[in-house]
C-alpha positions in Angstrom: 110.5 47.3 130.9 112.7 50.3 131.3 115.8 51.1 129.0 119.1 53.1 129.8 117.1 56.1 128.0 117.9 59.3 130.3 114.5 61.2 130.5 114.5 64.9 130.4 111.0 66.4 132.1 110.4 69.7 130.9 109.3 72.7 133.6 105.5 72.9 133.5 103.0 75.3 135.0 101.0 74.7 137.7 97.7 72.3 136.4 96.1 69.6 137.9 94.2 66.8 136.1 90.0 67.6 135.6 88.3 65.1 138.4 86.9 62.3 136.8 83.7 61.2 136.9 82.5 57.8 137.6 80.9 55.9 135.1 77.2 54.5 136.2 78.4 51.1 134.0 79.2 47.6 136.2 82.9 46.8 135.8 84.0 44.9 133.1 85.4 41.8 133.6 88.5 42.7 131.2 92.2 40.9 130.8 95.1 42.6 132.1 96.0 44.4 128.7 92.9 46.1 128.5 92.4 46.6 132.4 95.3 48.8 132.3 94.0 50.3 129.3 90.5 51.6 131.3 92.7 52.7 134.4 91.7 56.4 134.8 93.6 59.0 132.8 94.8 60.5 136.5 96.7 57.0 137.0 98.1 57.7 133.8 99.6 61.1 135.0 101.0 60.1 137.7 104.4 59.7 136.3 104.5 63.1 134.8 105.4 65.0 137.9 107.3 68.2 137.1 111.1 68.0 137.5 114.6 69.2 137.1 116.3 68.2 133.7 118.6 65.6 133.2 121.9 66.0 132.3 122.4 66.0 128.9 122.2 68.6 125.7 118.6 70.1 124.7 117.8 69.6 121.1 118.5 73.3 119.4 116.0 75.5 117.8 115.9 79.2 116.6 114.5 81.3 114.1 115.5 79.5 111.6 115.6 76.2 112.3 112.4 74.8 113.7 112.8 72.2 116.8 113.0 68.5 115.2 111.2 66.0 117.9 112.8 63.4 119.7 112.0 59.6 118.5 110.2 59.4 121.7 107.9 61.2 124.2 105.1 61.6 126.6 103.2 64.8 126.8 100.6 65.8 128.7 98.0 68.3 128.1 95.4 71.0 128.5 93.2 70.8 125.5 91.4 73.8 125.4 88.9 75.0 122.3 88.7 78.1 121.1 84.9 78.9 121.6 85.4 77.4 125.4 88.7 79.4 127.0 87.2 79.2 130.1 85.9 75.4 130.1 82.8 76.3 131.3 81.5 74.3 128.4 82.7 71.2 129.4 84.3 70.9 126.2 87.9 71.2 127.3 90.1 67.9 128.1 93.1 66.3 129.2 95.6 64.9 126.3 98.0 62.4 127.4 100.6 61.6 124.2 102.8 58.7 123.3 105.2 59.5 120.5 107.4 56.7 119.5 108.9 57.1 115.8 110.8 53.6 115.9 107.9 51.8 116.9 106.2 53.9 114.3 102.9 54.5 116.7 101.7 57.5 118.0 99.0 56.8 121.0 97.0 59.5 121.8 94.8 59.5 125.3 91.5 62.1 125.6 89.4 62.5 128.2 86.6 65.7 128.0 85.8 67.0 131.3 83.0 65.5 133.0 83.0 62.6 130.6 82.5 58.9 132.0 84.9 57.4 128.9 88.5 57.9 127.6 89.0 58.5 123.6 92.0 56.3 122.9 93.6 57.2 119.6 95.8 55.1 118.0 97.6 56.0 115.1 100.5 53.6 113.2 102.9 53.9 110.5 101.3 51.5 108.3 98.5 54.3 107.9 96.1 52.9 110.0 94.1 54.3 112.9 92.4 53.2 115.5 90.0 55.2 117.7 88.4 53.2 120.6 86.6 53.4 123.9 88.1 50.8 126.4 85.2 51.2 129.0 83.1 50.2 126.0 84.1 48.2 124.1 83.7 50.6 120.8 86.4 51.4 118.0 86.3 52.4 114.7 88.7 52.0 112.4 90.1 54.7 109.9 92.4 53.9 106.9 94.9 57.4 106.7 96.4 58.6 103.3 99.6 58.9 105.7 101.3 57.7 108.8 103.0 59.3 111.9 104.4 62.3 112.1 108.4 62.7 111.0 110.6 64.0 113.7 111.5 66.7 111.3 107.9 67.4 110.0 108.1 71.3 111.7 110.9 72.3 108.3 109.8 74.4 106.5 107.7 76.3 108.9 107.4 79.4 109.0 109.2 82.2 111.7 106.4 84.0 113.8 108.6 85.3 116.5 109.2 85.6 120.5 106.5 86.1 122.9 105.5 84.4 126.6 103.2 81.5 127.4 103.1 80.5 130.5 105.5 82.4 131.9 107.8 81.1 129.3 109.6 82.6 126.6 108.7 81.2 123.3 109.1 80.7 119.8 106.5 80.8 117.8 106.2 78.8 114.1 103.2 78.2 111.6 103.3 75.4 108.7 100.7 74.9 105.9 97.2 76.6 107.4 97.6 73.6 109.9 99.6 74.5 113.4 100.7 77.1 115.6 103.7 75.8 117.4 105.4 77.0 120.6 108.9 75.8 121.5 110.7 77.1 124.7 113.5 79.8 123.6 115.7 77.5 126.0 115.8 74.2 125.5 113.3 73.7 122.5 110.4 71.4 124.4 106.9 72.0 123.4 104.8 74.5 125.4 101.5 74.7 123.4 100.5 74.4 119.7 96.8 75.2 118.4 95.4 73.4 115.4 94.2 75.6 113.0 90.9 73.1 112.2 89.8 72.0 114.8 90.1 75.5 116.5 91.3 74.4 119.9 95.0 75.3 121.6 97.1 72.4 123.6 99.0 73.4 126.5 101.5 71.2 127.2 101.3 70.4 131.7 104.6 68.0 131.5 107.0 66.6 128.9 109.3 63.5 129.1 111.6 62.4 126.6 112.7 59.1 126.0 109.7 57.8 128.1 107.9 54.8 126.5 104.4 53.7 127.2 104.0 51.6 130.1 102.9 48.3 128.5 103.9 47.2 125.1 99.9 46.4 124.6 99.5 50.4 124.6 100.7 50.2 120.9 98.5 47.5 119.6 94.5 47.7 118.6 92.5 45.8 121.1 91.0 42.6 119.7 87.6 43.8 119.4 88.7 46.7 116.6 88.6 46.0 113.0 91.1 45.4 110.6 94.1 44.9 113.6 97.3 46.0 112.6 100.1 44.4 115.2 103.5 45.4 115.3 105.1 42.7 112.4 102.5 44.2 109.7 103.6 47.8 110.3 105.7 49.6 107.5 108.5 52.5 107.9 106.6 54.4 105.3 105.2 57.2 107.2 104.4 60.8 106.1 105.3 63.9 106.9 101.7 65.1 107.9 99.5 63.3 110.6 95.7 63.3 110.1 94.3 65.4 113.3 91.1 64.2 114.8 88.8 66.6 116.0 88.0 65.3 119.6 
């Protein structure tokens, strides 16, 4: 259900969602949790139409103060490697994010071009992670050193100027041989990062914040992962790094 939060939709550039192909698989016969989990990623999207900002102030950034995340977000994405610019490799893929730092779970949706199955990526505060294949039936389960990222976990980085992405001007921050982050000079919403290890930029297609995830279920490992972690068992102990999986 929807709270009094007051989204603020970021402008986006013109994209449109890869088509999807279908799968050559019978339908599952799945329960209403997980049938909303196999919906196609372009369902998903839906929602994320581009829009005029809400009312309200924008989180600040600048030179010297890096922006600090809001406790929750959706974010969709381009997610484009750096030996495929062009996508012609069928390696590129559309990101859909979850960020919720009370509910300390971060839900990350993947879909590669072309492919006839969605990545889900499930990361919690109690340092667990989840990466499963609803259309499947497959997960496998990952114990992490740390949790979620921290709303803050950009201090520290360092300055790497102004330039345009997009069309936009941005700022541009590095941390720890791990991210190059882009924040919009105006209002301090993400525009693109690129992990340094896996090699591959993320431009962002639509931002919300204070949007939740559509059903509560989103945030809980299906029943047929391993070692389920449900929402009592999770701890506030999270880090300030996040474990990236190469996708």
């Amino acid at each position: 259900s929807k709270d009094n939060t007051r989204f603020r939709t970021c402008r986006c550039a013109p994209a449109q969602p890869a088509a999807m192909s279908r799968s050559s698989r019978a339908p599952l016969a799945l329960p209403p949790s997980l049938l909303l989990r196999a919906l196609p990623l372009a369902l998903l999207w839906a929602p994320l139409a581009c829009g005029e900002a809400s009312a309200g102030a924008a989180r600040g950034c600048s030179p010297t103060q890096p922006p600090i995340w809001p406790n929750r977000f959706k974010v969709a994405q381009r997610k484009v490697p750096a030996a495929d610019p062009s996508c012609a490799q069928g390696t590129c893929s559309q990101v859909m994010t979850y960020y919720d730092w009370d509910k300390q779970a971060n839900l990350i949706i993947v879909h590669q071009d072309g492919a006839n199955s969605t990545m889900w990526d499930l990361e919690l505060g109690s340092h667990k992670s989840y990466y499963y294949y609803p259309e499947t039936g497959a997960c496998k389960f990952i114990e992490m050193p740390v949790g979620i990222l921290r709303p803050n976990w950009l201090e520290d980085a360092n300055f790497t100027g102004e330039s345009t992405i997009a069309g936009r001007k941005v700022y541009g921050y590095t941390k720890a041989d791990f991210i190059d982050y882009y924040a919009d000079v105006t209002d301090c919403t993400p525009v693109s990062w690129y992990f340094h290890s896996m090699k591959a930029k993320f431009d962002v297609l639509s931002y919300s914040e204070g949007e939740a995830v559509p059903d509560a279920t989103f945030f809980e490992p299906p029943a047929y992962c391993p070692n389920r972690t449900l929402e009592s068992e999770r701890d506030s102990g999270a880090g300030r790094h996040a474990a990236v999986l190469v996708v």
